[in-house]
N, C-alpha and C positions, 0 to 999 in steps of 0.2 A: 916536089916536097908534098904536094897535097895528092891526096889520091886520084887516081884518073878517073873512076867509077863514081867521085864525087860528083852532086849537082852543082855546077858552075852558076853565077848570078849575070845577069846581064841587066845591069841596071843601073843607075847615077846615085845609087846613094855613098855618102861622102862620110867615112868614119874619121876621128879625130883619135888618136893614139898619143896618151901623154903618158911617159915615163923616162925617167932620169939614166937608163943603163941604155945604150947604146945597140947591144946586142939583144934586147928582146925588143925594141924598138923597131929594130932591122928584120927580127924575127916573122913578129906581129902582122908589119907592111908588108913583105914579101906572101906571107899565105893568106892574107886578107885582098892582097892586089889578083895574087892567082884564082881568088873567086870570082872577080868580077868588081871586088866595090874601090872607091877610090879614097884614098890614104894620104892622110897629112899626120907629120911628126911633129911633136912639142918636147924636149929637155926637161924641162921646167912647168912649171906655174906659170909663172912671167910669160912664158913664150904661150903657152896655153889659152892666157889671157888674150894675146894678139891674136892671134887667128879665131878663136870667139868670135872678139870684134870687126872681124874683117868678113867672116860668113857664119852663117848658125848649119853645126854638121848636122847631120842625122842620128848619129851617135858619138858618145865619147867614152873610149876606155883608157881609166885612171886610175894612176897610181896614187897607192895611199901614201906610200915614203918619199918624199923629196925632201932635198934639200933646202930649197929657198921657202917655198910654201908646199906645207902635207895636203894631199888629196880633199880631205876633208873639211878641211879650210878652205879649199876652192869652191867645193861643193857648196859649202855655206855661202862664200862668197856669190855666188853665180845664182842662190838663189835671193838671194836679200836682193840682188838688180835686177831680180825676173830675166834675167837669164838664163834660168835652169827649164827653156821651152825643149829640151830635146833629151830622150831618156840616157843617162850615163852608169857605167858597169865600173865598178870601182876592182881594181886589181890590189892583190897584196901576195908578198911572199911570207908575209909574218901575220896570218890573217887570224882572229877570233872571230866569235861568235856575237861577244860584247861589241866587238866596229862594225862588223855587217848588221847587228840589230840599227846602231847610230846613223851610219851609210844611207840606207834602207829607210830610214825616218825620217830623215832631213828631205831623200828624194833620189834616191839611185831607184834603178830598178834592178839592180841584180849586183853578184861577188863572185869575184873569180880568184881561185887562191892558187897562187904560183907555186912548181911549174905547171903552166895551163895546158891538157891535154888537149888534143886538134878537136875531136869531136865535143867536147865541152863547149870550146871555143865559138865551134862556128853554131853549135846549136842555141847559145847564148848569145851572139849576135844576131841569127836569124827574128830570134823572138822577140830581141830590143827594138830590131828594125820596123815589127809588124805594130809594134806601141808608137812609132815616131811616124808611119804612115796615115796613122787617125788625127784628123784634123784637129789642133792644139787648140785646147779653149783657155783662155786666160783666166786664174783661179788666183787670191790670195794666199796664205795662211798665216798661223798666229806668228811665224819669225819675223814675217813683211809688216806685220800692223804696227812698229816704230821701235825707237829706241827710248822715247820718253820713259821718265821715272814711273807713274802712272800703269804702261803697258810691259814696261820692266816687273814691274811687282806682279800686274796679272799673273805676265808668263809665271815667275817665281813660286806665287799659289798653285798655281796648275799642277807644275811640277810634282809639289810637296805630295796630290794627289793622285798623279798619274796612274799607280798602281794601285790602286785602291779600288774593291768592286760595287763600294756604295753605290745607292742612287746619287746624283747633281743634279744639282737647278743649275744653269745660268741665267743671270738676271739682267738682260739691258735691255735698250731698245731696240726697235727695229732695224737692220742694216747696221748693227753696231758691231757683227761680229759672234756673237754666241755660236753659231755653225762653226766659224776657224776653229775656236776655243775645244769644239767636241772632237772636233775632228783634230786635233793637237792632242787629244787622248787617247786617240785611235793604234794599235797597235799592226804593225806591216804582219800581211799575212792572217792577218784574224776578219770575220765578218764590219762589214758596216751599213747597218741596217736604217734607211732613215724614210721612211712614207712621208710620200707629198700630200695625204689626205689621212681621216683622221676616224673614216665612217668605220674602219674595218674592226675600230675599239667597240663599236656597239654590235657589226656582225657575228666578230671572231678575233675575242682580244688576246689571243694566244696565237694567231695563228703565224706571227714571226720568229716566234722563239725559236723553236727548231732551225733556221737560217739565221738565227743572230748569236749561236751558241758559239760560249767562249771569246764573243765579241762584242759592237756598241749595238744598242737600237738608242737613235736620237730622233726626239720628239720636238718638231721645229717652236713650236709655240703653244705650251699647253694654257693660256690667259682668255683663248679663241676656243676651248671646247667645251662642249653644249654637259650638261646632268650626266646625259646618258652613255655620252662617249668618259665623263669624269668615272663613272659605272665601270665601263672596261678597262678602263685605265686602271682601276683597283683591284681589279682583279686578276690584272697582268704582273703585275707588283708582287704578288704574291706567289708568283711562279718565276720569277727570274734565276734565283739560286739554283733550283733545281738544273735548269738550263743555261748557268755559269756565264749572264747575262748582265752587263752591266748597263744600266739603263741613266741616259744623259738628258733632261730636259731644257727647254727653254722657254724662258717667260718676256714678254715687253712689257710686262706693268709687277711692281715690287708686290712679292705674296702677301705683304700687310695691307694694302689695298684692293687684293682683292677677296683676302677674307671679309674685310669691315663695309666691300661693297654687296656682301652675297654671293660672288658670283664662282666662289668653288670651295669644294668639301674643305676643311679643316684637317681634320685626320690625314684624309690623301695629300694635300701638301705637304703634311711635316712627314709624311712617307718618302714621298720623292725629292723631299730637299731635306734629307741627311747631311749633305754636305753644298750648302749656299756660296756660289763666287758670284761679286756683281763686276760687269764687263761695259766698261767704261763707253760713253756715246765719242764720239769723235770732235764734240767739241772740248770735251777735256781731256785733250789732249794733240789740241792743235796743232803743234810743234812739229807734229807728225805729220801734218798733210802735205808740204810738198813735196816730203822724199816720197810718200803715198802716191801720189798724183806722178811723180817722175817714174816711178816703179810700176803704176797705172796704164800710164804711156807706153812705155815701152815694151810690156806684155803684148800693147795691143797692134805694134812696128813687127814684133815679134810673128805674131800671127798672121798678120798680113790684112789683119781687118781695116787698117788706118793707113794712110800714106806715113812715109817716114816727115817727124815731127819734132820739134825742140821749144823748149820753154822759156818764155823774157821771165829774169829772175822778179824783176814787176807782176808780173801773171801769176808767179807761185804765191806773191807774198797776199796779190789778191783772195785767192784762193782760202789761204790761212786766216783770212778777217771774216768769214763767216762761220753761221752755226749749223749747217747741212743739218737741218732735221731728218733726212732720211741716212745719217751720215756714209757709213763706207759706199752705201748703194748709190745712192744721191752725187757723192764724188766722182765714183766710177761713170754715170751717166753724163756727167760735165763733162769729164775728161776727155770721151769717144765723143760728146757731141761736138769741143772744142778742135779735135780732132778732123772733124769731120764737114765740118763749117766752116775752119779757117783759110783766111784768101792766101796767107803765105806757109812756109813753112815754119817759123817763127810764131809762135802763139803769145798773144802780147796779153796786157794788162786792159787793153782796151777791148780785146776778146773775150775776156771774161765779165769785164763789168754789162757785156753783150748778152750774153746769159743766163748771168747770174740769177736774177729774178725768176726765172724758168724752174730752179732748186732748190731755192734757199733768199731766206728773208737777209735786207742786209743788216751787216752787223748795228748793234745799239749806236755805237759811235757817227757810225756814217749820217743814222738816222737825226743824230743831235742837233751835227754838223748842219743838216742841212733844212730843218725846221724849227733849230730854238735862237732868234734873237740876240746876239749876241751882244745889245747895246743896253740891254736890261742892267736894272743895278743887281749889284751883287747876291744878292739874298733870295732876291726872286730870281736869279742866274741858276741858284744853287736848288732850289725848289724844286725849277723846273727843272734842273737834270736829275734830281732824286726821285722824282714823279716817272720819268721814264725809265731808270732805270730800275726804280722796283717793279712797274708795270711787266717789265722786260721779263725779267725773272718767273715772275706771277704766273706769267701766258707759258714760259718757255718750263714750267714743272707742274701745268695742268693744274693751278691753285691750289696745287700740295703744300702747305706755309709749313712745313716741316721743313721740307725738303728745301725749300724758300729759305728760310732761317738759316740751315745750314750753309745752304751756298753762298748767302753772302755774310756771312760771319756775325750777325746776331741774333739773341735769345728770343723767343716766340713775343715773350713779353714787351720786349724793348722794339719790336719788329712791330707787333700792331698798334704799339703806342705810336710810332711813327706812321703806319701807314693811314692813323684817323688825323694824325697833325695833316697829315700831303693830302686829305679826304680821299681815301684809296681804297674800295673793299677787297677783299682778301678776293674776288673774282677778279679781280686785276684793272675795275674801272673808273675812273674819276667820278665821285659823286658830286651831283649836279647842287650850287650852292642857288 
């Protein structure tokens, strides 16, 4: 069947072949086995699903039509459980350009449209295979950061912009994510241009264009650059079009704060924030961290960085009661520490209360619990828990009393009326009576 003049493989890697017909199933195995690699069949979805679980192949070539569950829904599926560690080639007889753009986004690396010719075949397995022989790094993206309402609506704004060549700001803080968010705008196939440093704006602030044309340049944090790099920066801005550049920035501190603090040009922010998304920190949207933390995990079972590991549902809910100021980053580093510390395989509750403090302050509550009297009469009960929990707030929005105000549902007014009743300066400290 295969030609004889063919290069044969002699090697252990393990293809997964899912599709629903029978006869290309038989087809597939048979000239993929006479190469050399080794072949497991899947029907379905369902059956797709088991063998998944049971080993992680080195590839998987998928159909897009089944019956129980389509291709693409798998695809989704396997990666929302960080399971999508190994490159997959999406197959179709009834193939467009609109599925292999979708395919291709979510996380295939390639489309094969049926009937697949042999050389097609094996030169698109060959090349999936040379992408699954590089050591897996464990990555997020914006499908994985939750289902909350909250990270619902992000994605939703995104969306509305995705095509669009404006400039963007994204607005959070650090480890909150803005990376996923740019790179969720990122188109398969086009440039994606992102410098880990920041000097080349005051050397040669044009000199990515040419390699980012027709695709992103993302600027990790412009809050951190100096006059002179703000200098290059503006005058990059003004060559983007030309070079059909869509340019993505990122800020950790809100552009109203840093104009009224001085620390960058006016004009160039409302240049490069044409179109502002603010990208929520991870404690609002809490909800989200232990499918976070389970999806976290098992990226990293996946790769083979961590022993294989499983979660006391105590341990997640732990997890879920604080405020990771460093959030997605911060969690990620719990995760692989708890990981990697833990005496069983079971990761408990009392693992995390283990190192918790190593990441993250603990939540307001705990701290209540465990420092306010509870034999006090009522009023001074109530005092002292309003004392720290506007304290709380205070610290945790860097005495921004706006942003204060909002977060706990009252007006500026009625906000410092009470914090001179509690004797609380807007620095967030008990004044001394």
């Amino acid at each position: 069947m295969v030609n004889e003049t063919s290069a044969r493989v002699n090697n252990n890697d393990q293809i997964l072949v899912v599709d629903d017909e029978i006869g290309i199933r038989e087809l597939l195995s048979e000239i993929l086995s006479d190469e050399g690699y080794r072949v497991q069949l899947a029907d379905s979805a369902n059956s797709a699903r088991l063998e998944r679980e049971r080993a992680r192949p080195d590839l998987v070539l998928l159909d897009i039509w089944m019956p129980d569950t389509d291709g693409i829904s798998l695809l989704k599926e396997w990666l929302s459980l960080g399971q999508l560690t190994m490159p997959v080639v999406m197959m179709s007889g009834h193939g467009s350009i609109e599925t292999a753009v979708e395919a291709t986004r979510i996380g295939a690396v390639d489309f094969l449209e049926k009937p697949i010719s042999l050389p097609k075949l094996l030169a698109t397995v060959a090349r999936a295979l040379q992408r699954s022989a590089k050591t897996f790094t464990p990555t997020l993206t914006l499908a994985q950061m939750g289902r909350s309402a909250v990270i619902q609506d992000l994605k939703k704004r995104l969306e509305q912009i995705a095509h669009r060549r404006l400039p963007l700001l994204l607005v959070g803080e650090k480890g909150a994510g803005t990376d996923l968010c740019a790179r969720f705008l990122h188109q398969t196939n086009t440039p994606w241009i992102a410098p880990e440093e920041a000097q080349w704006l005051v050397e040669n602030p044009f000199a990515p264009l040419a390699e980012a044309r027709d695709g992103i340049l993302f600027l990790a944090d412009i809050a951190e650059l100096t006059r002179a790099e703000q200098r290059g920066l503006g005058q990059l801005v003004g060559k983007l079009d030309k070079h059909n550049v869509r340019l993505v920035c990122a800020s950790s501190r809100p552009p109203g704060n840093l104009i009224a603090q001085g620390k960058f040009d006016p004009e160039l922010l409302s240049r490069v924030s044409t179109l502002t998304v603010s990208v929520p920190a991870l404690r609002e949207h809490a909800e989200d961290i232990p499918e976070l933390a389970t999806l976290m995990l098992r990226q990293m079972v996946e790769s083979k960085e961590v022993a294989p590991r499983h979660w006391e549902t105590a341990a997640l809910n732990a997890l879920r009661g604080f405020d990771w100021p460093g959030n997605l980053l911060s969690l990620q580093s719990a995760v692989k520490t708890l990981a990697l510390t833990g005496a069983r395989e079971e990761i408990t509750g009392d693992d995390v209360a283990r190192i918790a403090s190593q990441f993250c302050a603990p939540p307001p509550q705990a701290v209540l619990m465990k420092e306010l009297p509870l034999d006090l009469p009522l009023r001074e009960a109530r005092d002292a828990f309003e004392q720290a929990y506007f304290e709380h707030h205070i610290r945790l929005e860097g005495g921004n009393m706006s942003r204060v105000a909002e977060k706990v549902g009252l007006e500026r007014t009625h906000l410092y009326r009470k914090l001179k009743q509690l004797g609380i300066r807007s620095g967030g400290r008990s004044e001394e009576v």
